[in-house]
KOLMAR-455666 format. One record per residue (C-alpha): x, y, z. Coordinates in nm, 3 decimals, m for minus. Layout:
BEGIN
X;Y;Z .
...
//
This chain:
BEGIN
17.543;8.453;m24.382 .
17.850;8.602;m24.547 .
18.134;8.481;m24.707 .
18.329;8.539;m24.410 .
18.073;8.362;m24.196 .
18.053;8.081;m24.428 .
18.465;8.035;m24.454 .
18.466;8.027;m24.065 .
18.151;7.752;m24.006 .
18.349;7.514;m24.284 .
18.710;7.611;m24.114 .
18.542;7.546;m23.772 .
18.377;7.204;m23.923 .
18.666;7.096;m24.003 .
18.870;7.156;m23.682 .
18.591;6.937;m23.506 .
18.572;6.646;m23.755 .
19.007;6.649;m23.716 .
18.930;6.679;m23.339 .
18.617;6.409;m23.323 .
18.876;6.163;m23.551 .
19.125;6.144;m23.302 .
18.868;6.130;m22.998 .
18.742;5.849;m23.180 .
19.033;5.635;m23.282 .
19.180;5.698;m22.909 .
18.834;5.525;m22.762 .
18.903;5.239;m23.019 .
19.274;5.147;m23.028 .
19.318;5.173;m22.653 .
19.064;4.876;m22.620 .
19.358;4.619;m22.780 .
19.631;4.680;m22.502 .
19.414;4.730;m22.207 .
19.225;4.344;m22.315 .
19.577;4.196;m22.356 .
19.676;4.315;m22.029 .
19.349;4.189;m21.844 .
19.253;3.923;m22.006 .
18.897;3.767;m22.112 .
18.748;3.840;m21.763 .
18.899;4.154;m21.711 .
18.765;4.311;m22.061 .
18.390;4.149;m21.958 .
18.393;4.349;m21.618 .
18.530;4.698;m21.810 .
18.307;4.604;m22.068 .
17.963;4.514;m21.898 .
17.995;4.874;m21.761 .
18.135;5.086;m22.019 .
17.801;5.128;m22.192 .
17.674;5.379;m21.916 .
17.964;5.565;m21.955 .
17.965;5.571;m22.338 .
17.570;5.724;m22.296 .
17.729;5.987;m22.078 .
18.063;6.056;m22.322 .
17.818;6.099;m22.597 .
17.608;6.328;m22.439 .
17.881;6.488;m22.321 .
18.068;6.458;m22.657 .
17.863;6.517;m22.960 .
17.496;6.507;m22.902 .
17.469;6.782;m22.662 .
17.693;7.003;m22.797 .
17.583;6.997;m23.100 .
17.198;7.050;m22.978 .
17.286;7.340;m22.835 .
17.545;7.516;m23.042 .
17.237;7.528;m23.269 .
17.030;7.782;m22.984 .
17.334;7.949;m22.921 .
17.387;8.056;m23.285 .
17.003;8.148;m23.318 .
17.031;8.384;m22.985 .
17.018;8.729;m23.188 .
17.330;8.882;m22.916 .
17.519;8.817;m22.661 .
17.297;8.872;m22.339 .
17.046;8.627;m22.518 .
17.309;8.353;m22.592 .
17.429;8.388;m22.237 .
17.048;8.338;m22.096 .
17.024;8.041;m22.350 .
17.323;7.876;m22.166 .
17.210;7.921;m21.841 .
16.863;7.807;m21.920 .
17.052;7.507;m22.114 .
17.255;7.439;m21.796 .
16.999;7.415;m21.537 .
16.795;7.175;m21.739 .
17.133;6.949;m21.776 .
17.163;6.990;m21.479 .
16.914;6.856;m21.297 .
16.885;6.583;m21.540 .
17.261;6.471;m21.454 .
17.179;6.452;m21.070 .
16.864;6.225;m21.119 .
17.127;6.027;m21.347 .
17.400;6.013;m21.108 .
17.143;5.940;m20.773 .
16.953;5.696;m21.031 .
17.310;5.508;m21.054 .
17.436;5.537;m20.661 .
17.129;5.380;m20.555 .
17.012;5.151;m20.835 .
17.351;5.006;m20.909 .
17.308;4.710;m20.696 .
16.991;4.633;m20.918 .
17.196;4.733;m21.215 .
17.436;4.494;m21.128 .
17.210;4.180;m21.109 .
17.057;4.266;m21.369 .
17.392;4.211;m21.537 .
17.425;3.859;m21.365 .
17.724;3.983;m21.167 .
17.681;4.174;m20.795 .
18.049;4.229;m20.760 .
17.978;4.529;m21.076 .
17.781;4.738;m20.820 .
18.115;4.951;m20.724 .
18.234;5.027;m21.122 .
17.850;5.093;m21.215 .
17.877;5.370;m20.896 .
18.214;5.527;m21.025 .
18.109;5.607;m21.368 .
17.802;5.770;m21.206 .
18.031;6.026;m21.104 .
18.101;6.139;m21.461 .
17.793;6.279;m21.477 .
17.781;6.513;m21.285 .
18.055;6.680;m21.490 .
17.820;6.665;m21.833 .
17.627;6.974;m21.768 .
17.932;7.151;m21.790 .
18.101;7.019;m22.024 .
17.774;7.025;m22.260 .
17.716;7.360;m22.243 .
18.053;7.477;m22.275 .
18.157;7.281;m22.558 .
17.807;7.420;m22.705 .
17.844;7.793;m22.603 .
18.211;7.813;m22.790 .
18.083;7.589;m23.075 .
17.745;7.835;m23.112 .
18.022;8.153;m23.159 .
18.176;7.979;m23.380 .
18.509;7.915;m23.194 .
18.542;7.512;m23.193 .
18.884;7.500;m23.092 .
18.786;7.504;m22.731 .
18.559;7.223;m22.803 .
18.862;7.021;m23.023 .
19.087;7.093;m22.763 .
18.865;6.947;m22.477 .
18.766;6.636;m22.633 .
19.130;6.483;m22.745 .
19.240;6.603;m22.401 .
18.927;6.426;m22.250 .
19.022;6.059;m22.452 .
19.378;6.084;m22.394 .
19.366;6.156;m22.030 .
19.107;5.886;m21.997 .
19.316;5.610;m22.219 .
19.596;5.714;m22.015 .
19.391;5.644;m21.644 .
19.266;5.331;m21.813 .
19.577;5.190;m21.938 .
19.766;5.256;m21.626 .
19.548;5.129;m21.425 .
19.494;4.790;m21.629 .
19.880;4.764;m21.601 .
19.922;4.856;m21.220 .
19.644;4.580;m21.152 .
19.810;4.368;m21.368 .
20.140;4.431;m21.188 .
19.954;4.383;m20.852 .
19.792;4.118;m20.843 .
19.455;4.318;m20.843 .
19.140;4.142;m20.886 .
18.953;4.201;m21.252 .
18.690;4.409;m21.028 .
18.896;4.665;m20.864 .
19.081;4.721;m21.180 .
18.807;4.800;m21.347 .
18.624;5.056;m21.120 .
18.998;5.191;m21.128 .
18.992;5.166;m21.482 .
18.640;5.355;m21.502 .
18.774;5.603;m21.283 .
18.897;5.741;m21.578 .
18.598;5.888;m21.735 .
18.548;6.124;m21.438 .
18.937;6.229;m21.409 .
18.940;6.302;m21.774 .
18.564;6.503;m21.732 .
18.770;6.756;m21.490 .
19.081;6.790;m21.764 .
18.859;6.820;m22.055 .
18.670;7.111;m21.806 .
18.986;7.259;m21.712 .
19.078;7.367;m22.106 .
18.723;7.498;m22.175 .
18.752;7.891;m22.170 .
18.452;8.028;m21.937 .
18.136;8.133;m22.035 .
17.918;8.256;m21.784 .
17.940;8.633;m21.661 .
17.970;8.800;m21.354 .
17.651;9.004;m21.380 .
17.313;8.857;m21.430 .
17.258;8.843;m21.876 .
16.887;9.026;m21.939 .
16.871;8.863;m22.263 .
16.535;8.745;m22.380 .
16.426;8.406;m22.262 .
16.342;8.081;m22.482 .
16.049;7.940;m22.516 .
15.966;7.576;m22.512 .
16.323;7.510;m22.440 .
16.236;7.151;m22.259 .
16.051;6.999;m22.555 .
16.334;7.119;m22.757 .
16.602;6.986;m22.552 .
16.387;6.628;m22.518 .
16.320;6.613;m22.908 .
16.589;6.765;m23.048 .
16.871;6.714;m22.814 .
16.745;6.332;m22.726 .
16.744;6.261;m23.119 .
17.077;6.384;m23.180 .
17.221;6.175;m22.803 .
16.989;5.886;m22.915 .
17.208;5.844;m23.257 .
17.550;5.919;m23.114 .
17.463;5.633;m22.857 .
17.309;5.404;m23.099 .
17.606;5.198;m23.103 .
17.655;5.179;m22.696 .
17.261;5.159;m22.620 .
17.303;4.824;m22.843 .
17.604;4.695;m22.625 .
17.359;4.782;m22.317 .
17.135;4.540;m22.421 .
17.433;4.302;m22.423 .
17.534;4.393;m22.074 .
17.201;4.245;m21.921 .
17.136;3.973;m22.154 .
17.451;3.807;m22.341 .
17.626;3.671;m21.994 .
17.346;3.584;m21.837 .
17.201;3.400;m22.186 .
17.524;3.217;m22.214 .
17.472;3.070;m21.814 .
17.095;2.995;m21.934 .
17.194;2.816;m22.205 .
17.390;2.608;m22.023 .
17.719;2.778;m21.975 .
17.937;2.791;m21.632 .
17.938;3.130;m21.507 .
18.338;3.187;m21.559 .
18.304;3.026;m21.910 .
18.011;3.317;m22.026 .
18.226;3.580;m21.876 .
18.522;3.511;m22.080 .
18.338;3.443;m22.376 .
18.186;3.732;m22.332 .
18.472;3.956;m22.293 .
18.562;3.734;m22.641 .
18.252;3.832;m22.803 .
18.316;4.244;m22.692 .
18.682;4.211;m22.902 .
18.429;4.334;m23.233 .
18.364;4.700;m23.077 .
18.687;4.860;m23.112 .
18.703;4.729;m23.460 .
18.351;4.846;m23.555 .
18.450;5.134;m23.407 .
18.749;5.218;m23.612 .
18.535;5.102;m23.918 .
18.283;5.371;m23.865 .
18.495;5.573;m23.786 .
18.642;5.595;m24.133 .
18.364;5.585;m24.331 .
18.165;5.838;m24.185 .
18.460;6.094;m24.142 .
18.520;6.052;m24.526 .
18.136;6.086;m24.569 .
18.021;6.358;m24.351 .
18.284;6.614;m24.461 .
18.084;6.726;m24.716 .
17.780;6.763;m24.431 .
17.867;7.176;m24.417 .
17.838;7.211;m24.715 .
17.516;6.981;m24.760 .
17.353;7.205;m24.490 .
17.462;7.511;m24.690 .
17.272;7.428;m24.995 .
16.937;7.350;m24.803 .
16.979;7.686;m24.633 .
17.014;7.869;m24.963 .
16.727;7.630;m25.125 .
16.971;7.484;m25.392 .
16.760;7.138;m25.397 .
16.976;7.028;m25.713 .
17.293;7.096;m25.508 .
17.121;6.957;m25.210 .
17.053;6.620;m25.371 .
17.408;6.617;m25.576 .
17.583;6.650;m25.269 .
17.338;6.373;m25.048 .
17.356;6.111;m25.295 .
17.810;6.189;m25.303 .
17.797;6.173;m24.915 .
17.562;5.854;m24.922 .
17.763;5.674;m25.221 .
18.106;5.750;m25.060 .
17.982;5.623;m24.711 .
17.850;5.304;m24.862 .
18.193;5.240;m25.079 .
18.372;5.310;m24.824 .
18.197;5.039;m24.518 .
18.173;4.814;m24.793 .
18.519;4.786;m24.875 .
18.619;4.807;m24.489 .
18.372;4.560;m24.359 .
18.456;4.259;m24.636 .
18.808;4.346;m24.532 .
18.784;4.327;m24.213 .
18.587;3.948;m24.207 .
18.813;3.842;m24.499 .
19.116;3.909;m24.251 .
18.963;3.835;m23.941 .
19.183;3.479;m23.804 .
19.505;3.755;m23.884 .
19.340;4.001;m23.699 .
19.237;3.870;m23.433 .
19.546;3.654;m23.372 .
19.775;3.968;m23.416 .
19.528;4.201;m23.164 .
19.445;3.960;m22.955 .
19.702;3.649;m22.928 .
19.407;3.435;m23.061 .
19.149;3.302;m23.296 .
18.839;3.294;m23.039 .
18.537;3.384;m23.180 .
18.599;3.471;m23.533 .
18.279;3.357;m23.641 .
18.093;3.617;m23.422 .
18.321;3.871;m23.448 .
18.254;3.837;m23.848 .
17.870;3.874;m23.861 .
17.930;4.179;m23.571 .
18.118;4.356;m23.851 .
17.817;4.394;m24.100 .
17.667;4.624;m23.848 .
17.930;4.897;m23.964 .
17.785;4.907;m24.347 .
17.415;4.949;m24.127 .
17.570;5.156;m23.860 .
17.749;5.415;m24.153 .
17.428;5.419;m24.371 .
17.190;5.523;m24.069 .
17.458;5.787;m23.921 .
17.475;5.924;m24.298 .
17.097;5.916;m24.309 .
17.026;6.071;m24.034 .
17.300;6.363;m24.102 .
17.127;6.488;m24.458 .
16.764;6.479;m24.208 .
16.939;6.678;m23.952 .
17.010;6.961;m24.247 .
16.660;6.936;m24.278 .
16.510;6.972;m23.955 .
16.391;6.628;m23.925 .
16.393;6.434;m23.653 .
16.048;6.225;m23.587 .
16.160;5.974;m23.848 .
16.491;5.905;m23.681 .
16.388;5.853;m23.342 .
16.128;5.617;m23.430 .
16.380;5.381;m23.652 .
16.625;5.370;m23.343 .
16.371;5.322;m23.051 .
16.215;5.088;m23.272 .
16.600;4.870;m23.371 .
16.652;4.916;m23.005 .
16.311;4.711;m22.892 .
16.400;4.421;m23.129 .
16.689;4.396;m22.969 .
16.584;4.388;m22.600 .
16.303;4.156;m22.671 .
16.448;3.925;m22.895 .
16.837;3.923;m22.752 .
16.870;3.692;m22.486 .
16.669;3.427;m22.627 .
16.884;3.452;m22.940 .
17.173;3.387;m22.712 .
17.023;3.091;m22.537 .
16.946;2.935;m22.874 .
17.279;3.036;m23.085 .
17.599;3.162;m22.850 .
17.757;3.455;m22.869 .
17.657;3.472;m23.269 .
17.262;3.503;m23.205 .
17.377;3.868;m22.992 .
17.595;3.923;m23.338 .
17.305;3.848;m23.548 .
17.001;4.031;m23.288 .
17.294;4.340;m23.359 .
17.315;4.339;m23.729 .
16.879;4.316;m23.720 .
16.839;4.588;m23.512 .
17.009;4.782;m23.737 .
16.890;4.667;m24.054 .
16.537;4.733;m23.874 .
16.657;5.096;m23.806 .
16.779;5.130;m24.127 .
16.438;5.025;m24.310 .
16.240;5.244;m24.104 .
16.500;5.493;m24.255 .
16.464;5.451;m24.586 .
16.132;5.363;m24.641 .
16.048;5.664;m24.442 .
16.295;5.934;m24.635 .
16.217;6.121;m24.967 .
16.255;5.963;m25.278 .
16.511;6.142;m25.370 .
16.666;5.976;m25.085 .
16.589;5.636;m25.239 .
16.644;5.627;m25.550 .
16.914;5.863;m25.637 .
17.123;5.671;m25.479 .
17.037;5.307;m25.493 .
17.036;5.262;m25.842 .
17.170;4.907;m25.970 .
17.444;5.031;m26.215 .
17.608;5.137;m25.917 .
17.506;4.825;m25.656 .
17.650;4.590;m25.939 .
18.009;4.721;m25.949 .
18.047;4.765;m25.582 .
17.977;4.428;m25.538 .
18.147;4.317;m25.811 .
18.449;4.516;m25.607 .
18.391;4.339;m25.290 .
18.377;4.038;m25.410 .
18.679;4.013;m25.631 .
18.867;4.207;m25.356 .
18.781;3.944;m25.072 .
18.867;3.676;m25.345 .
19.234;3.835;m25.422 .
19.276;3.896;m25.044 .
19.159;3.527;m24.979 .
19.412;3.419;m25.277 .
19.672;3.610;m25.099 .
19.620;3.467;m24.808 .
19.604;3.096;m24.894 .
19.977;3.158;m25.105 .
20.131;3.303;m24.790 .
19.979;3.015;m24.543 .
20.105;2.752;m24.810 .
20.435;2.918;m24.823 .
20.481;2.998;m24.467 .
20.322;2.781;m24.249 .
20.345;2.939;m23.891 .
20.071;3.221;m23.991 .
19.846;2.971;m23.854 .
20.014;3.004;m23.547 .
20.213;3.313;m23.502 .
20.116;3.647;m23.347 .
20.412;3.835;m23.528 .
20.356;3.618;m23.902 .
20.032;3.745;m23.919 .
20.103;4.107;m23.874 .
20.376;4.044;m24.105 .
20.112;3.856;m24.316 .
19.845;4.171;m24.273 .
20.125;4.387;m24.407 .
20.086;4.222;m24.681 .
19.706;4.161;m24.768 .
19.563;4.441;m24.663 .
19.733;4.682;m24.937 .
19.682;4.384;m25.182 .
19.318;4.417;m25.104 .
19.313;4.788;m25.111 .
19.454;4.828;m25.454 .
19.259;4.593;m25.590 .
18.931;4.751;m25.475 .
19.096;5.066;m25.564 .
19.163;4.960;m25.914 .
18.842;4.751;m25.981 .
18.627;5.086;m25.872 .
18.827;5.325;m26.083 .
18.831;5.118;m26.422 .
18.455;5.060;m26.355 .
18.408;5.397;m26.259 .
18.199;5.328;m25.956 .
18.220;5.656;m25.838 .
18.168;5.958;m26.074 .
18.527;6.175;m26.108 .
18.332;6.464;m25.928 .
18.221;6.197;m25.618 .
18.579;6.099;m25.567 .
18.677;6.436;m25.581 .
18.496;6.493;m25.279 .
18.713;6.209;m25.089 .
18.996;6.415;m24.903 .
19.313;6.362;m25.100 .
19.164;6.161;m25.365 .
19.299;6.442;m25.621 .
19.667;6.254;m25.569 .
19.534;5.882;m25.613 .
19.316;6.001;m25.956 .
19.631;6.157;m26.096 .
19.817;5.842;m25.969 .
19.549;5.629;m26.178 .
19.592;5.825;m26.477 .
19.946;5.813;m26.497 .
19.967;5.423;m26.441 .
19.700;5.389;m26.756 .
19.906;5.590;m26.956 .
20.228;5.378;m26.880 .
19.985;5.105;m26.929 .
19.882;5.229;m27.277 .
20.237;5.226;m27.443 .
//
């Protein structure tokens, strides 16, 4: 590959991790307004289905995409790629229409399953959607394999915002009209198939008039199953984990001796955590993963020393990072949830939920430095294996413990995942990275940041007494702990020198908050 080549893939990388950010934080943030205009109940119903559609939007999204801009790039010309994509395509294809027929017909079975018949109509409308991911999967991977990812950035923020903007309309007409929660949400979910055919509608086309005579692929099925399903598997690891909550938290909560209305709302209570482990992940593994084209470049050109430099920055980075947002997030999680959300429901569950980012972050980062090596076997068996402990052991966890037992069954399955992970990865892998120095003085960071933060917190609430109460005081008071926290994590990890001075460079824009640093010790000095 040449330099010009190589300047391209990284340019192109970076246009998709921009686009994928915003994608991203659209899916998350829209979550806050659309529960305060629905309510409880309302978020349940949108949010007992949603995980079907997230399966689909990652398919659709990443995992696909990315699958097979990988053939498309190997295809030796044009004819070939062409072939590729229409081999691609059919096999998509007919997977979408058993997914869409499995849907129209089984979603009255779905919907029991769930505890609640009147979900059969939103579990048929997001069936719709995918129909459209053929399309959309091969397009976004034809452009990405020819190295032209603007097609593919452009599609998916147009894609989220179209969809945020269905959703959040339609949560406000409802709202307006006296809808029930179930019509506005099939409304609501109506979304992901109206934004499918926008997202379409700005991908340039691919296919050719004439017939391509390129040469065919072999074993592209057990490709596309091992391959393809590893990469979807991971991108859905996440939503196939809020499945599992769809058929077992609600209908735990009634066995364990909850009214059905009561387990519905506490439900849609316990479902306030995704958009915040969402935005929490986000984060850390944008930070982390920008240095995954270049990671891949150094395996291709057998640099192992480079190789293993650059995995143990990407996993150190990802680890500070979750770290610092996950004890922030439960340190500040009354505020939060008060200011979000108009309440303090379900802080408790909503604080163990937000451990699964650290797990989440480290098995995402993982799994990227085996992807740059080809391996897959090792990840698939971690997540199917997280994914069992949590269907078998879920709902009795609920029964037992509330809403926290599905937090806790979460935060195992990953942990599970995560093992399987590590224990299974090279040594390298291991012990380049978890070495104690380095453990030591990132706890040492949490813990005196969560201690400042708490400080903080307990000055302001003696000092101002309707943060325990007010929406507005405690924004007001988040505006003021949050950058207390952050500088002194900030400060604690650069006098300790947690990170080396090359592993923050590698942080985008960190150059401006080390020469920040250094001028503030110098002032200090005099």
């Amino acid at each position: 590959m040449g330099n010009h080549n190589v300047n391209t893939t990284l340019q192109g990388a970076l246009i998709l991790s921009v686009a994928a950010f915003v994608a991203k934080l659209l899916s998350a943030v829209y979550r806050v307004p659309f529960q305060n205009m629905v309510g409880n109940t309302g978020f349940y119903v949108y949010q007992q289905v949603y995980p079907l559609y997230g399966i689909g939007m990652t398919f659709a999204l990443s995992g696909l995409p990315v699958f097979i801009s990988k053939l498309i790039a190997e295809a030796p010309d044009l004819a070939t790629q062409q072939t590729v994509a229409r081999q691609v395509y059919r096999w998509t294809g007919g997977l979408a229409v058993v997914i869409f027929g499995g849907l129209m017909v089984g979603a009255p079975w779905l919907a029991r399953g769930m505890g609640d018949h009147q979900l059969t109509p939103l579990i048929q409308m997001v069936a719709w959607m995918f129909l459209f991911m053929p399309a959309l999967s091969v397009g976004r991977g034809y452009h990405q394999g020819r190295f032209n990812m603007l097609p593919t950035a452009r599609s998916q923020v147009v894609e989220q915002l179209v969809r945020v903007i269905v959703i959040l309309a339609a949560a406000g007409w409802a709202t307006h009209h006296g809808w029930s929660v179930y019509r506005m949400g099939t409304w609501a979910l109506s979304g992901g198939t109206i934004a499918a055919v926008a997202a379409l509608l700005t991908l340039p086309r691919w296919r050719t008039a004439q017939s391509s005579a390129g040469r065919r692929l072999p074993h592209l099925g057990r490709r596309l199953l091992i391959e393809g399903g590893t990469l979807c598997l991971l991108t859905a690891m996440m939503v196939l984990l809020q499945l599992v909550d769809s058929f077992t938290v609600k209908n735990g909560l009634v066995a364990g001796g909850m009214s059905d209305l009561a387990a519905k709302s506490l439900k849609g209570v316990y479902d306030r955590a995704q958009p915040l482990v969402q935005l929490g992940l986000v984060v850390a593994v944008a930070f982390a993963t920008s240095l995954l084209p270049a990671l891949t470049e150094a395996q291709r050109q057998r640099h192992p020393q480079a190789f293993k430099r650059l995995t143990t920055t990407m996993m150190r980075i990802a680890l500070v990072i979750a770290a610092a947002a996950t004890a922030g997030l439960i340190s500040l999680m009354p505020w939060i949830d008060r200011l979000l959300f108009g309440n303090t429901q379900g802080v408790g569950m909503l604080d163990i939920y937000m451990l699964s980012i650290i797990l989440a972050t480290l098995i995402q980062t993982y799994n990227s430095v085996l992807q740059s090596q080809d391996t897959y076997r090792l990840t698939v068996v971690a997540l199917m294996t997280g994914f069992i402990v949590k269907c078998l052991f879920n709902r009795w966890s609920v029964i037992h413990f509330g809403g926290v037992g599905a937090s806790w069954l979460t935060v195992m399955s990953l942990g599970v995942t995560f093992a399987i992970i590590w224990y299974g990865s090279a040594r390298d892998l291991r012990i380049g990275i978890w070495q104690r120095s380095f453990i030591r003085k990132l706890l040492g960071c949490t813990i005196l940041m969560v201690a400042g933060v708490q400080l903080t917190g307990d000055l302001l609430e003696h000092w101002w007494p309707a943060l325990a109460t007010g929406r507005l005081a405690a924004g007001g008071a988040l505006l003021i702990t949050i950058p207390v926290g952050v500088i002194i994590f900030f400060s604690l990890a650069l006098s300790w020198q947690l990170l080396t001075v090359r592993e923050w460079l590698a942080i985008p824009h960190a150059r401006t908050l080390l020469k920040l640093w250094q001028k503030l010790r110098h002032f200090g000095g005099k």
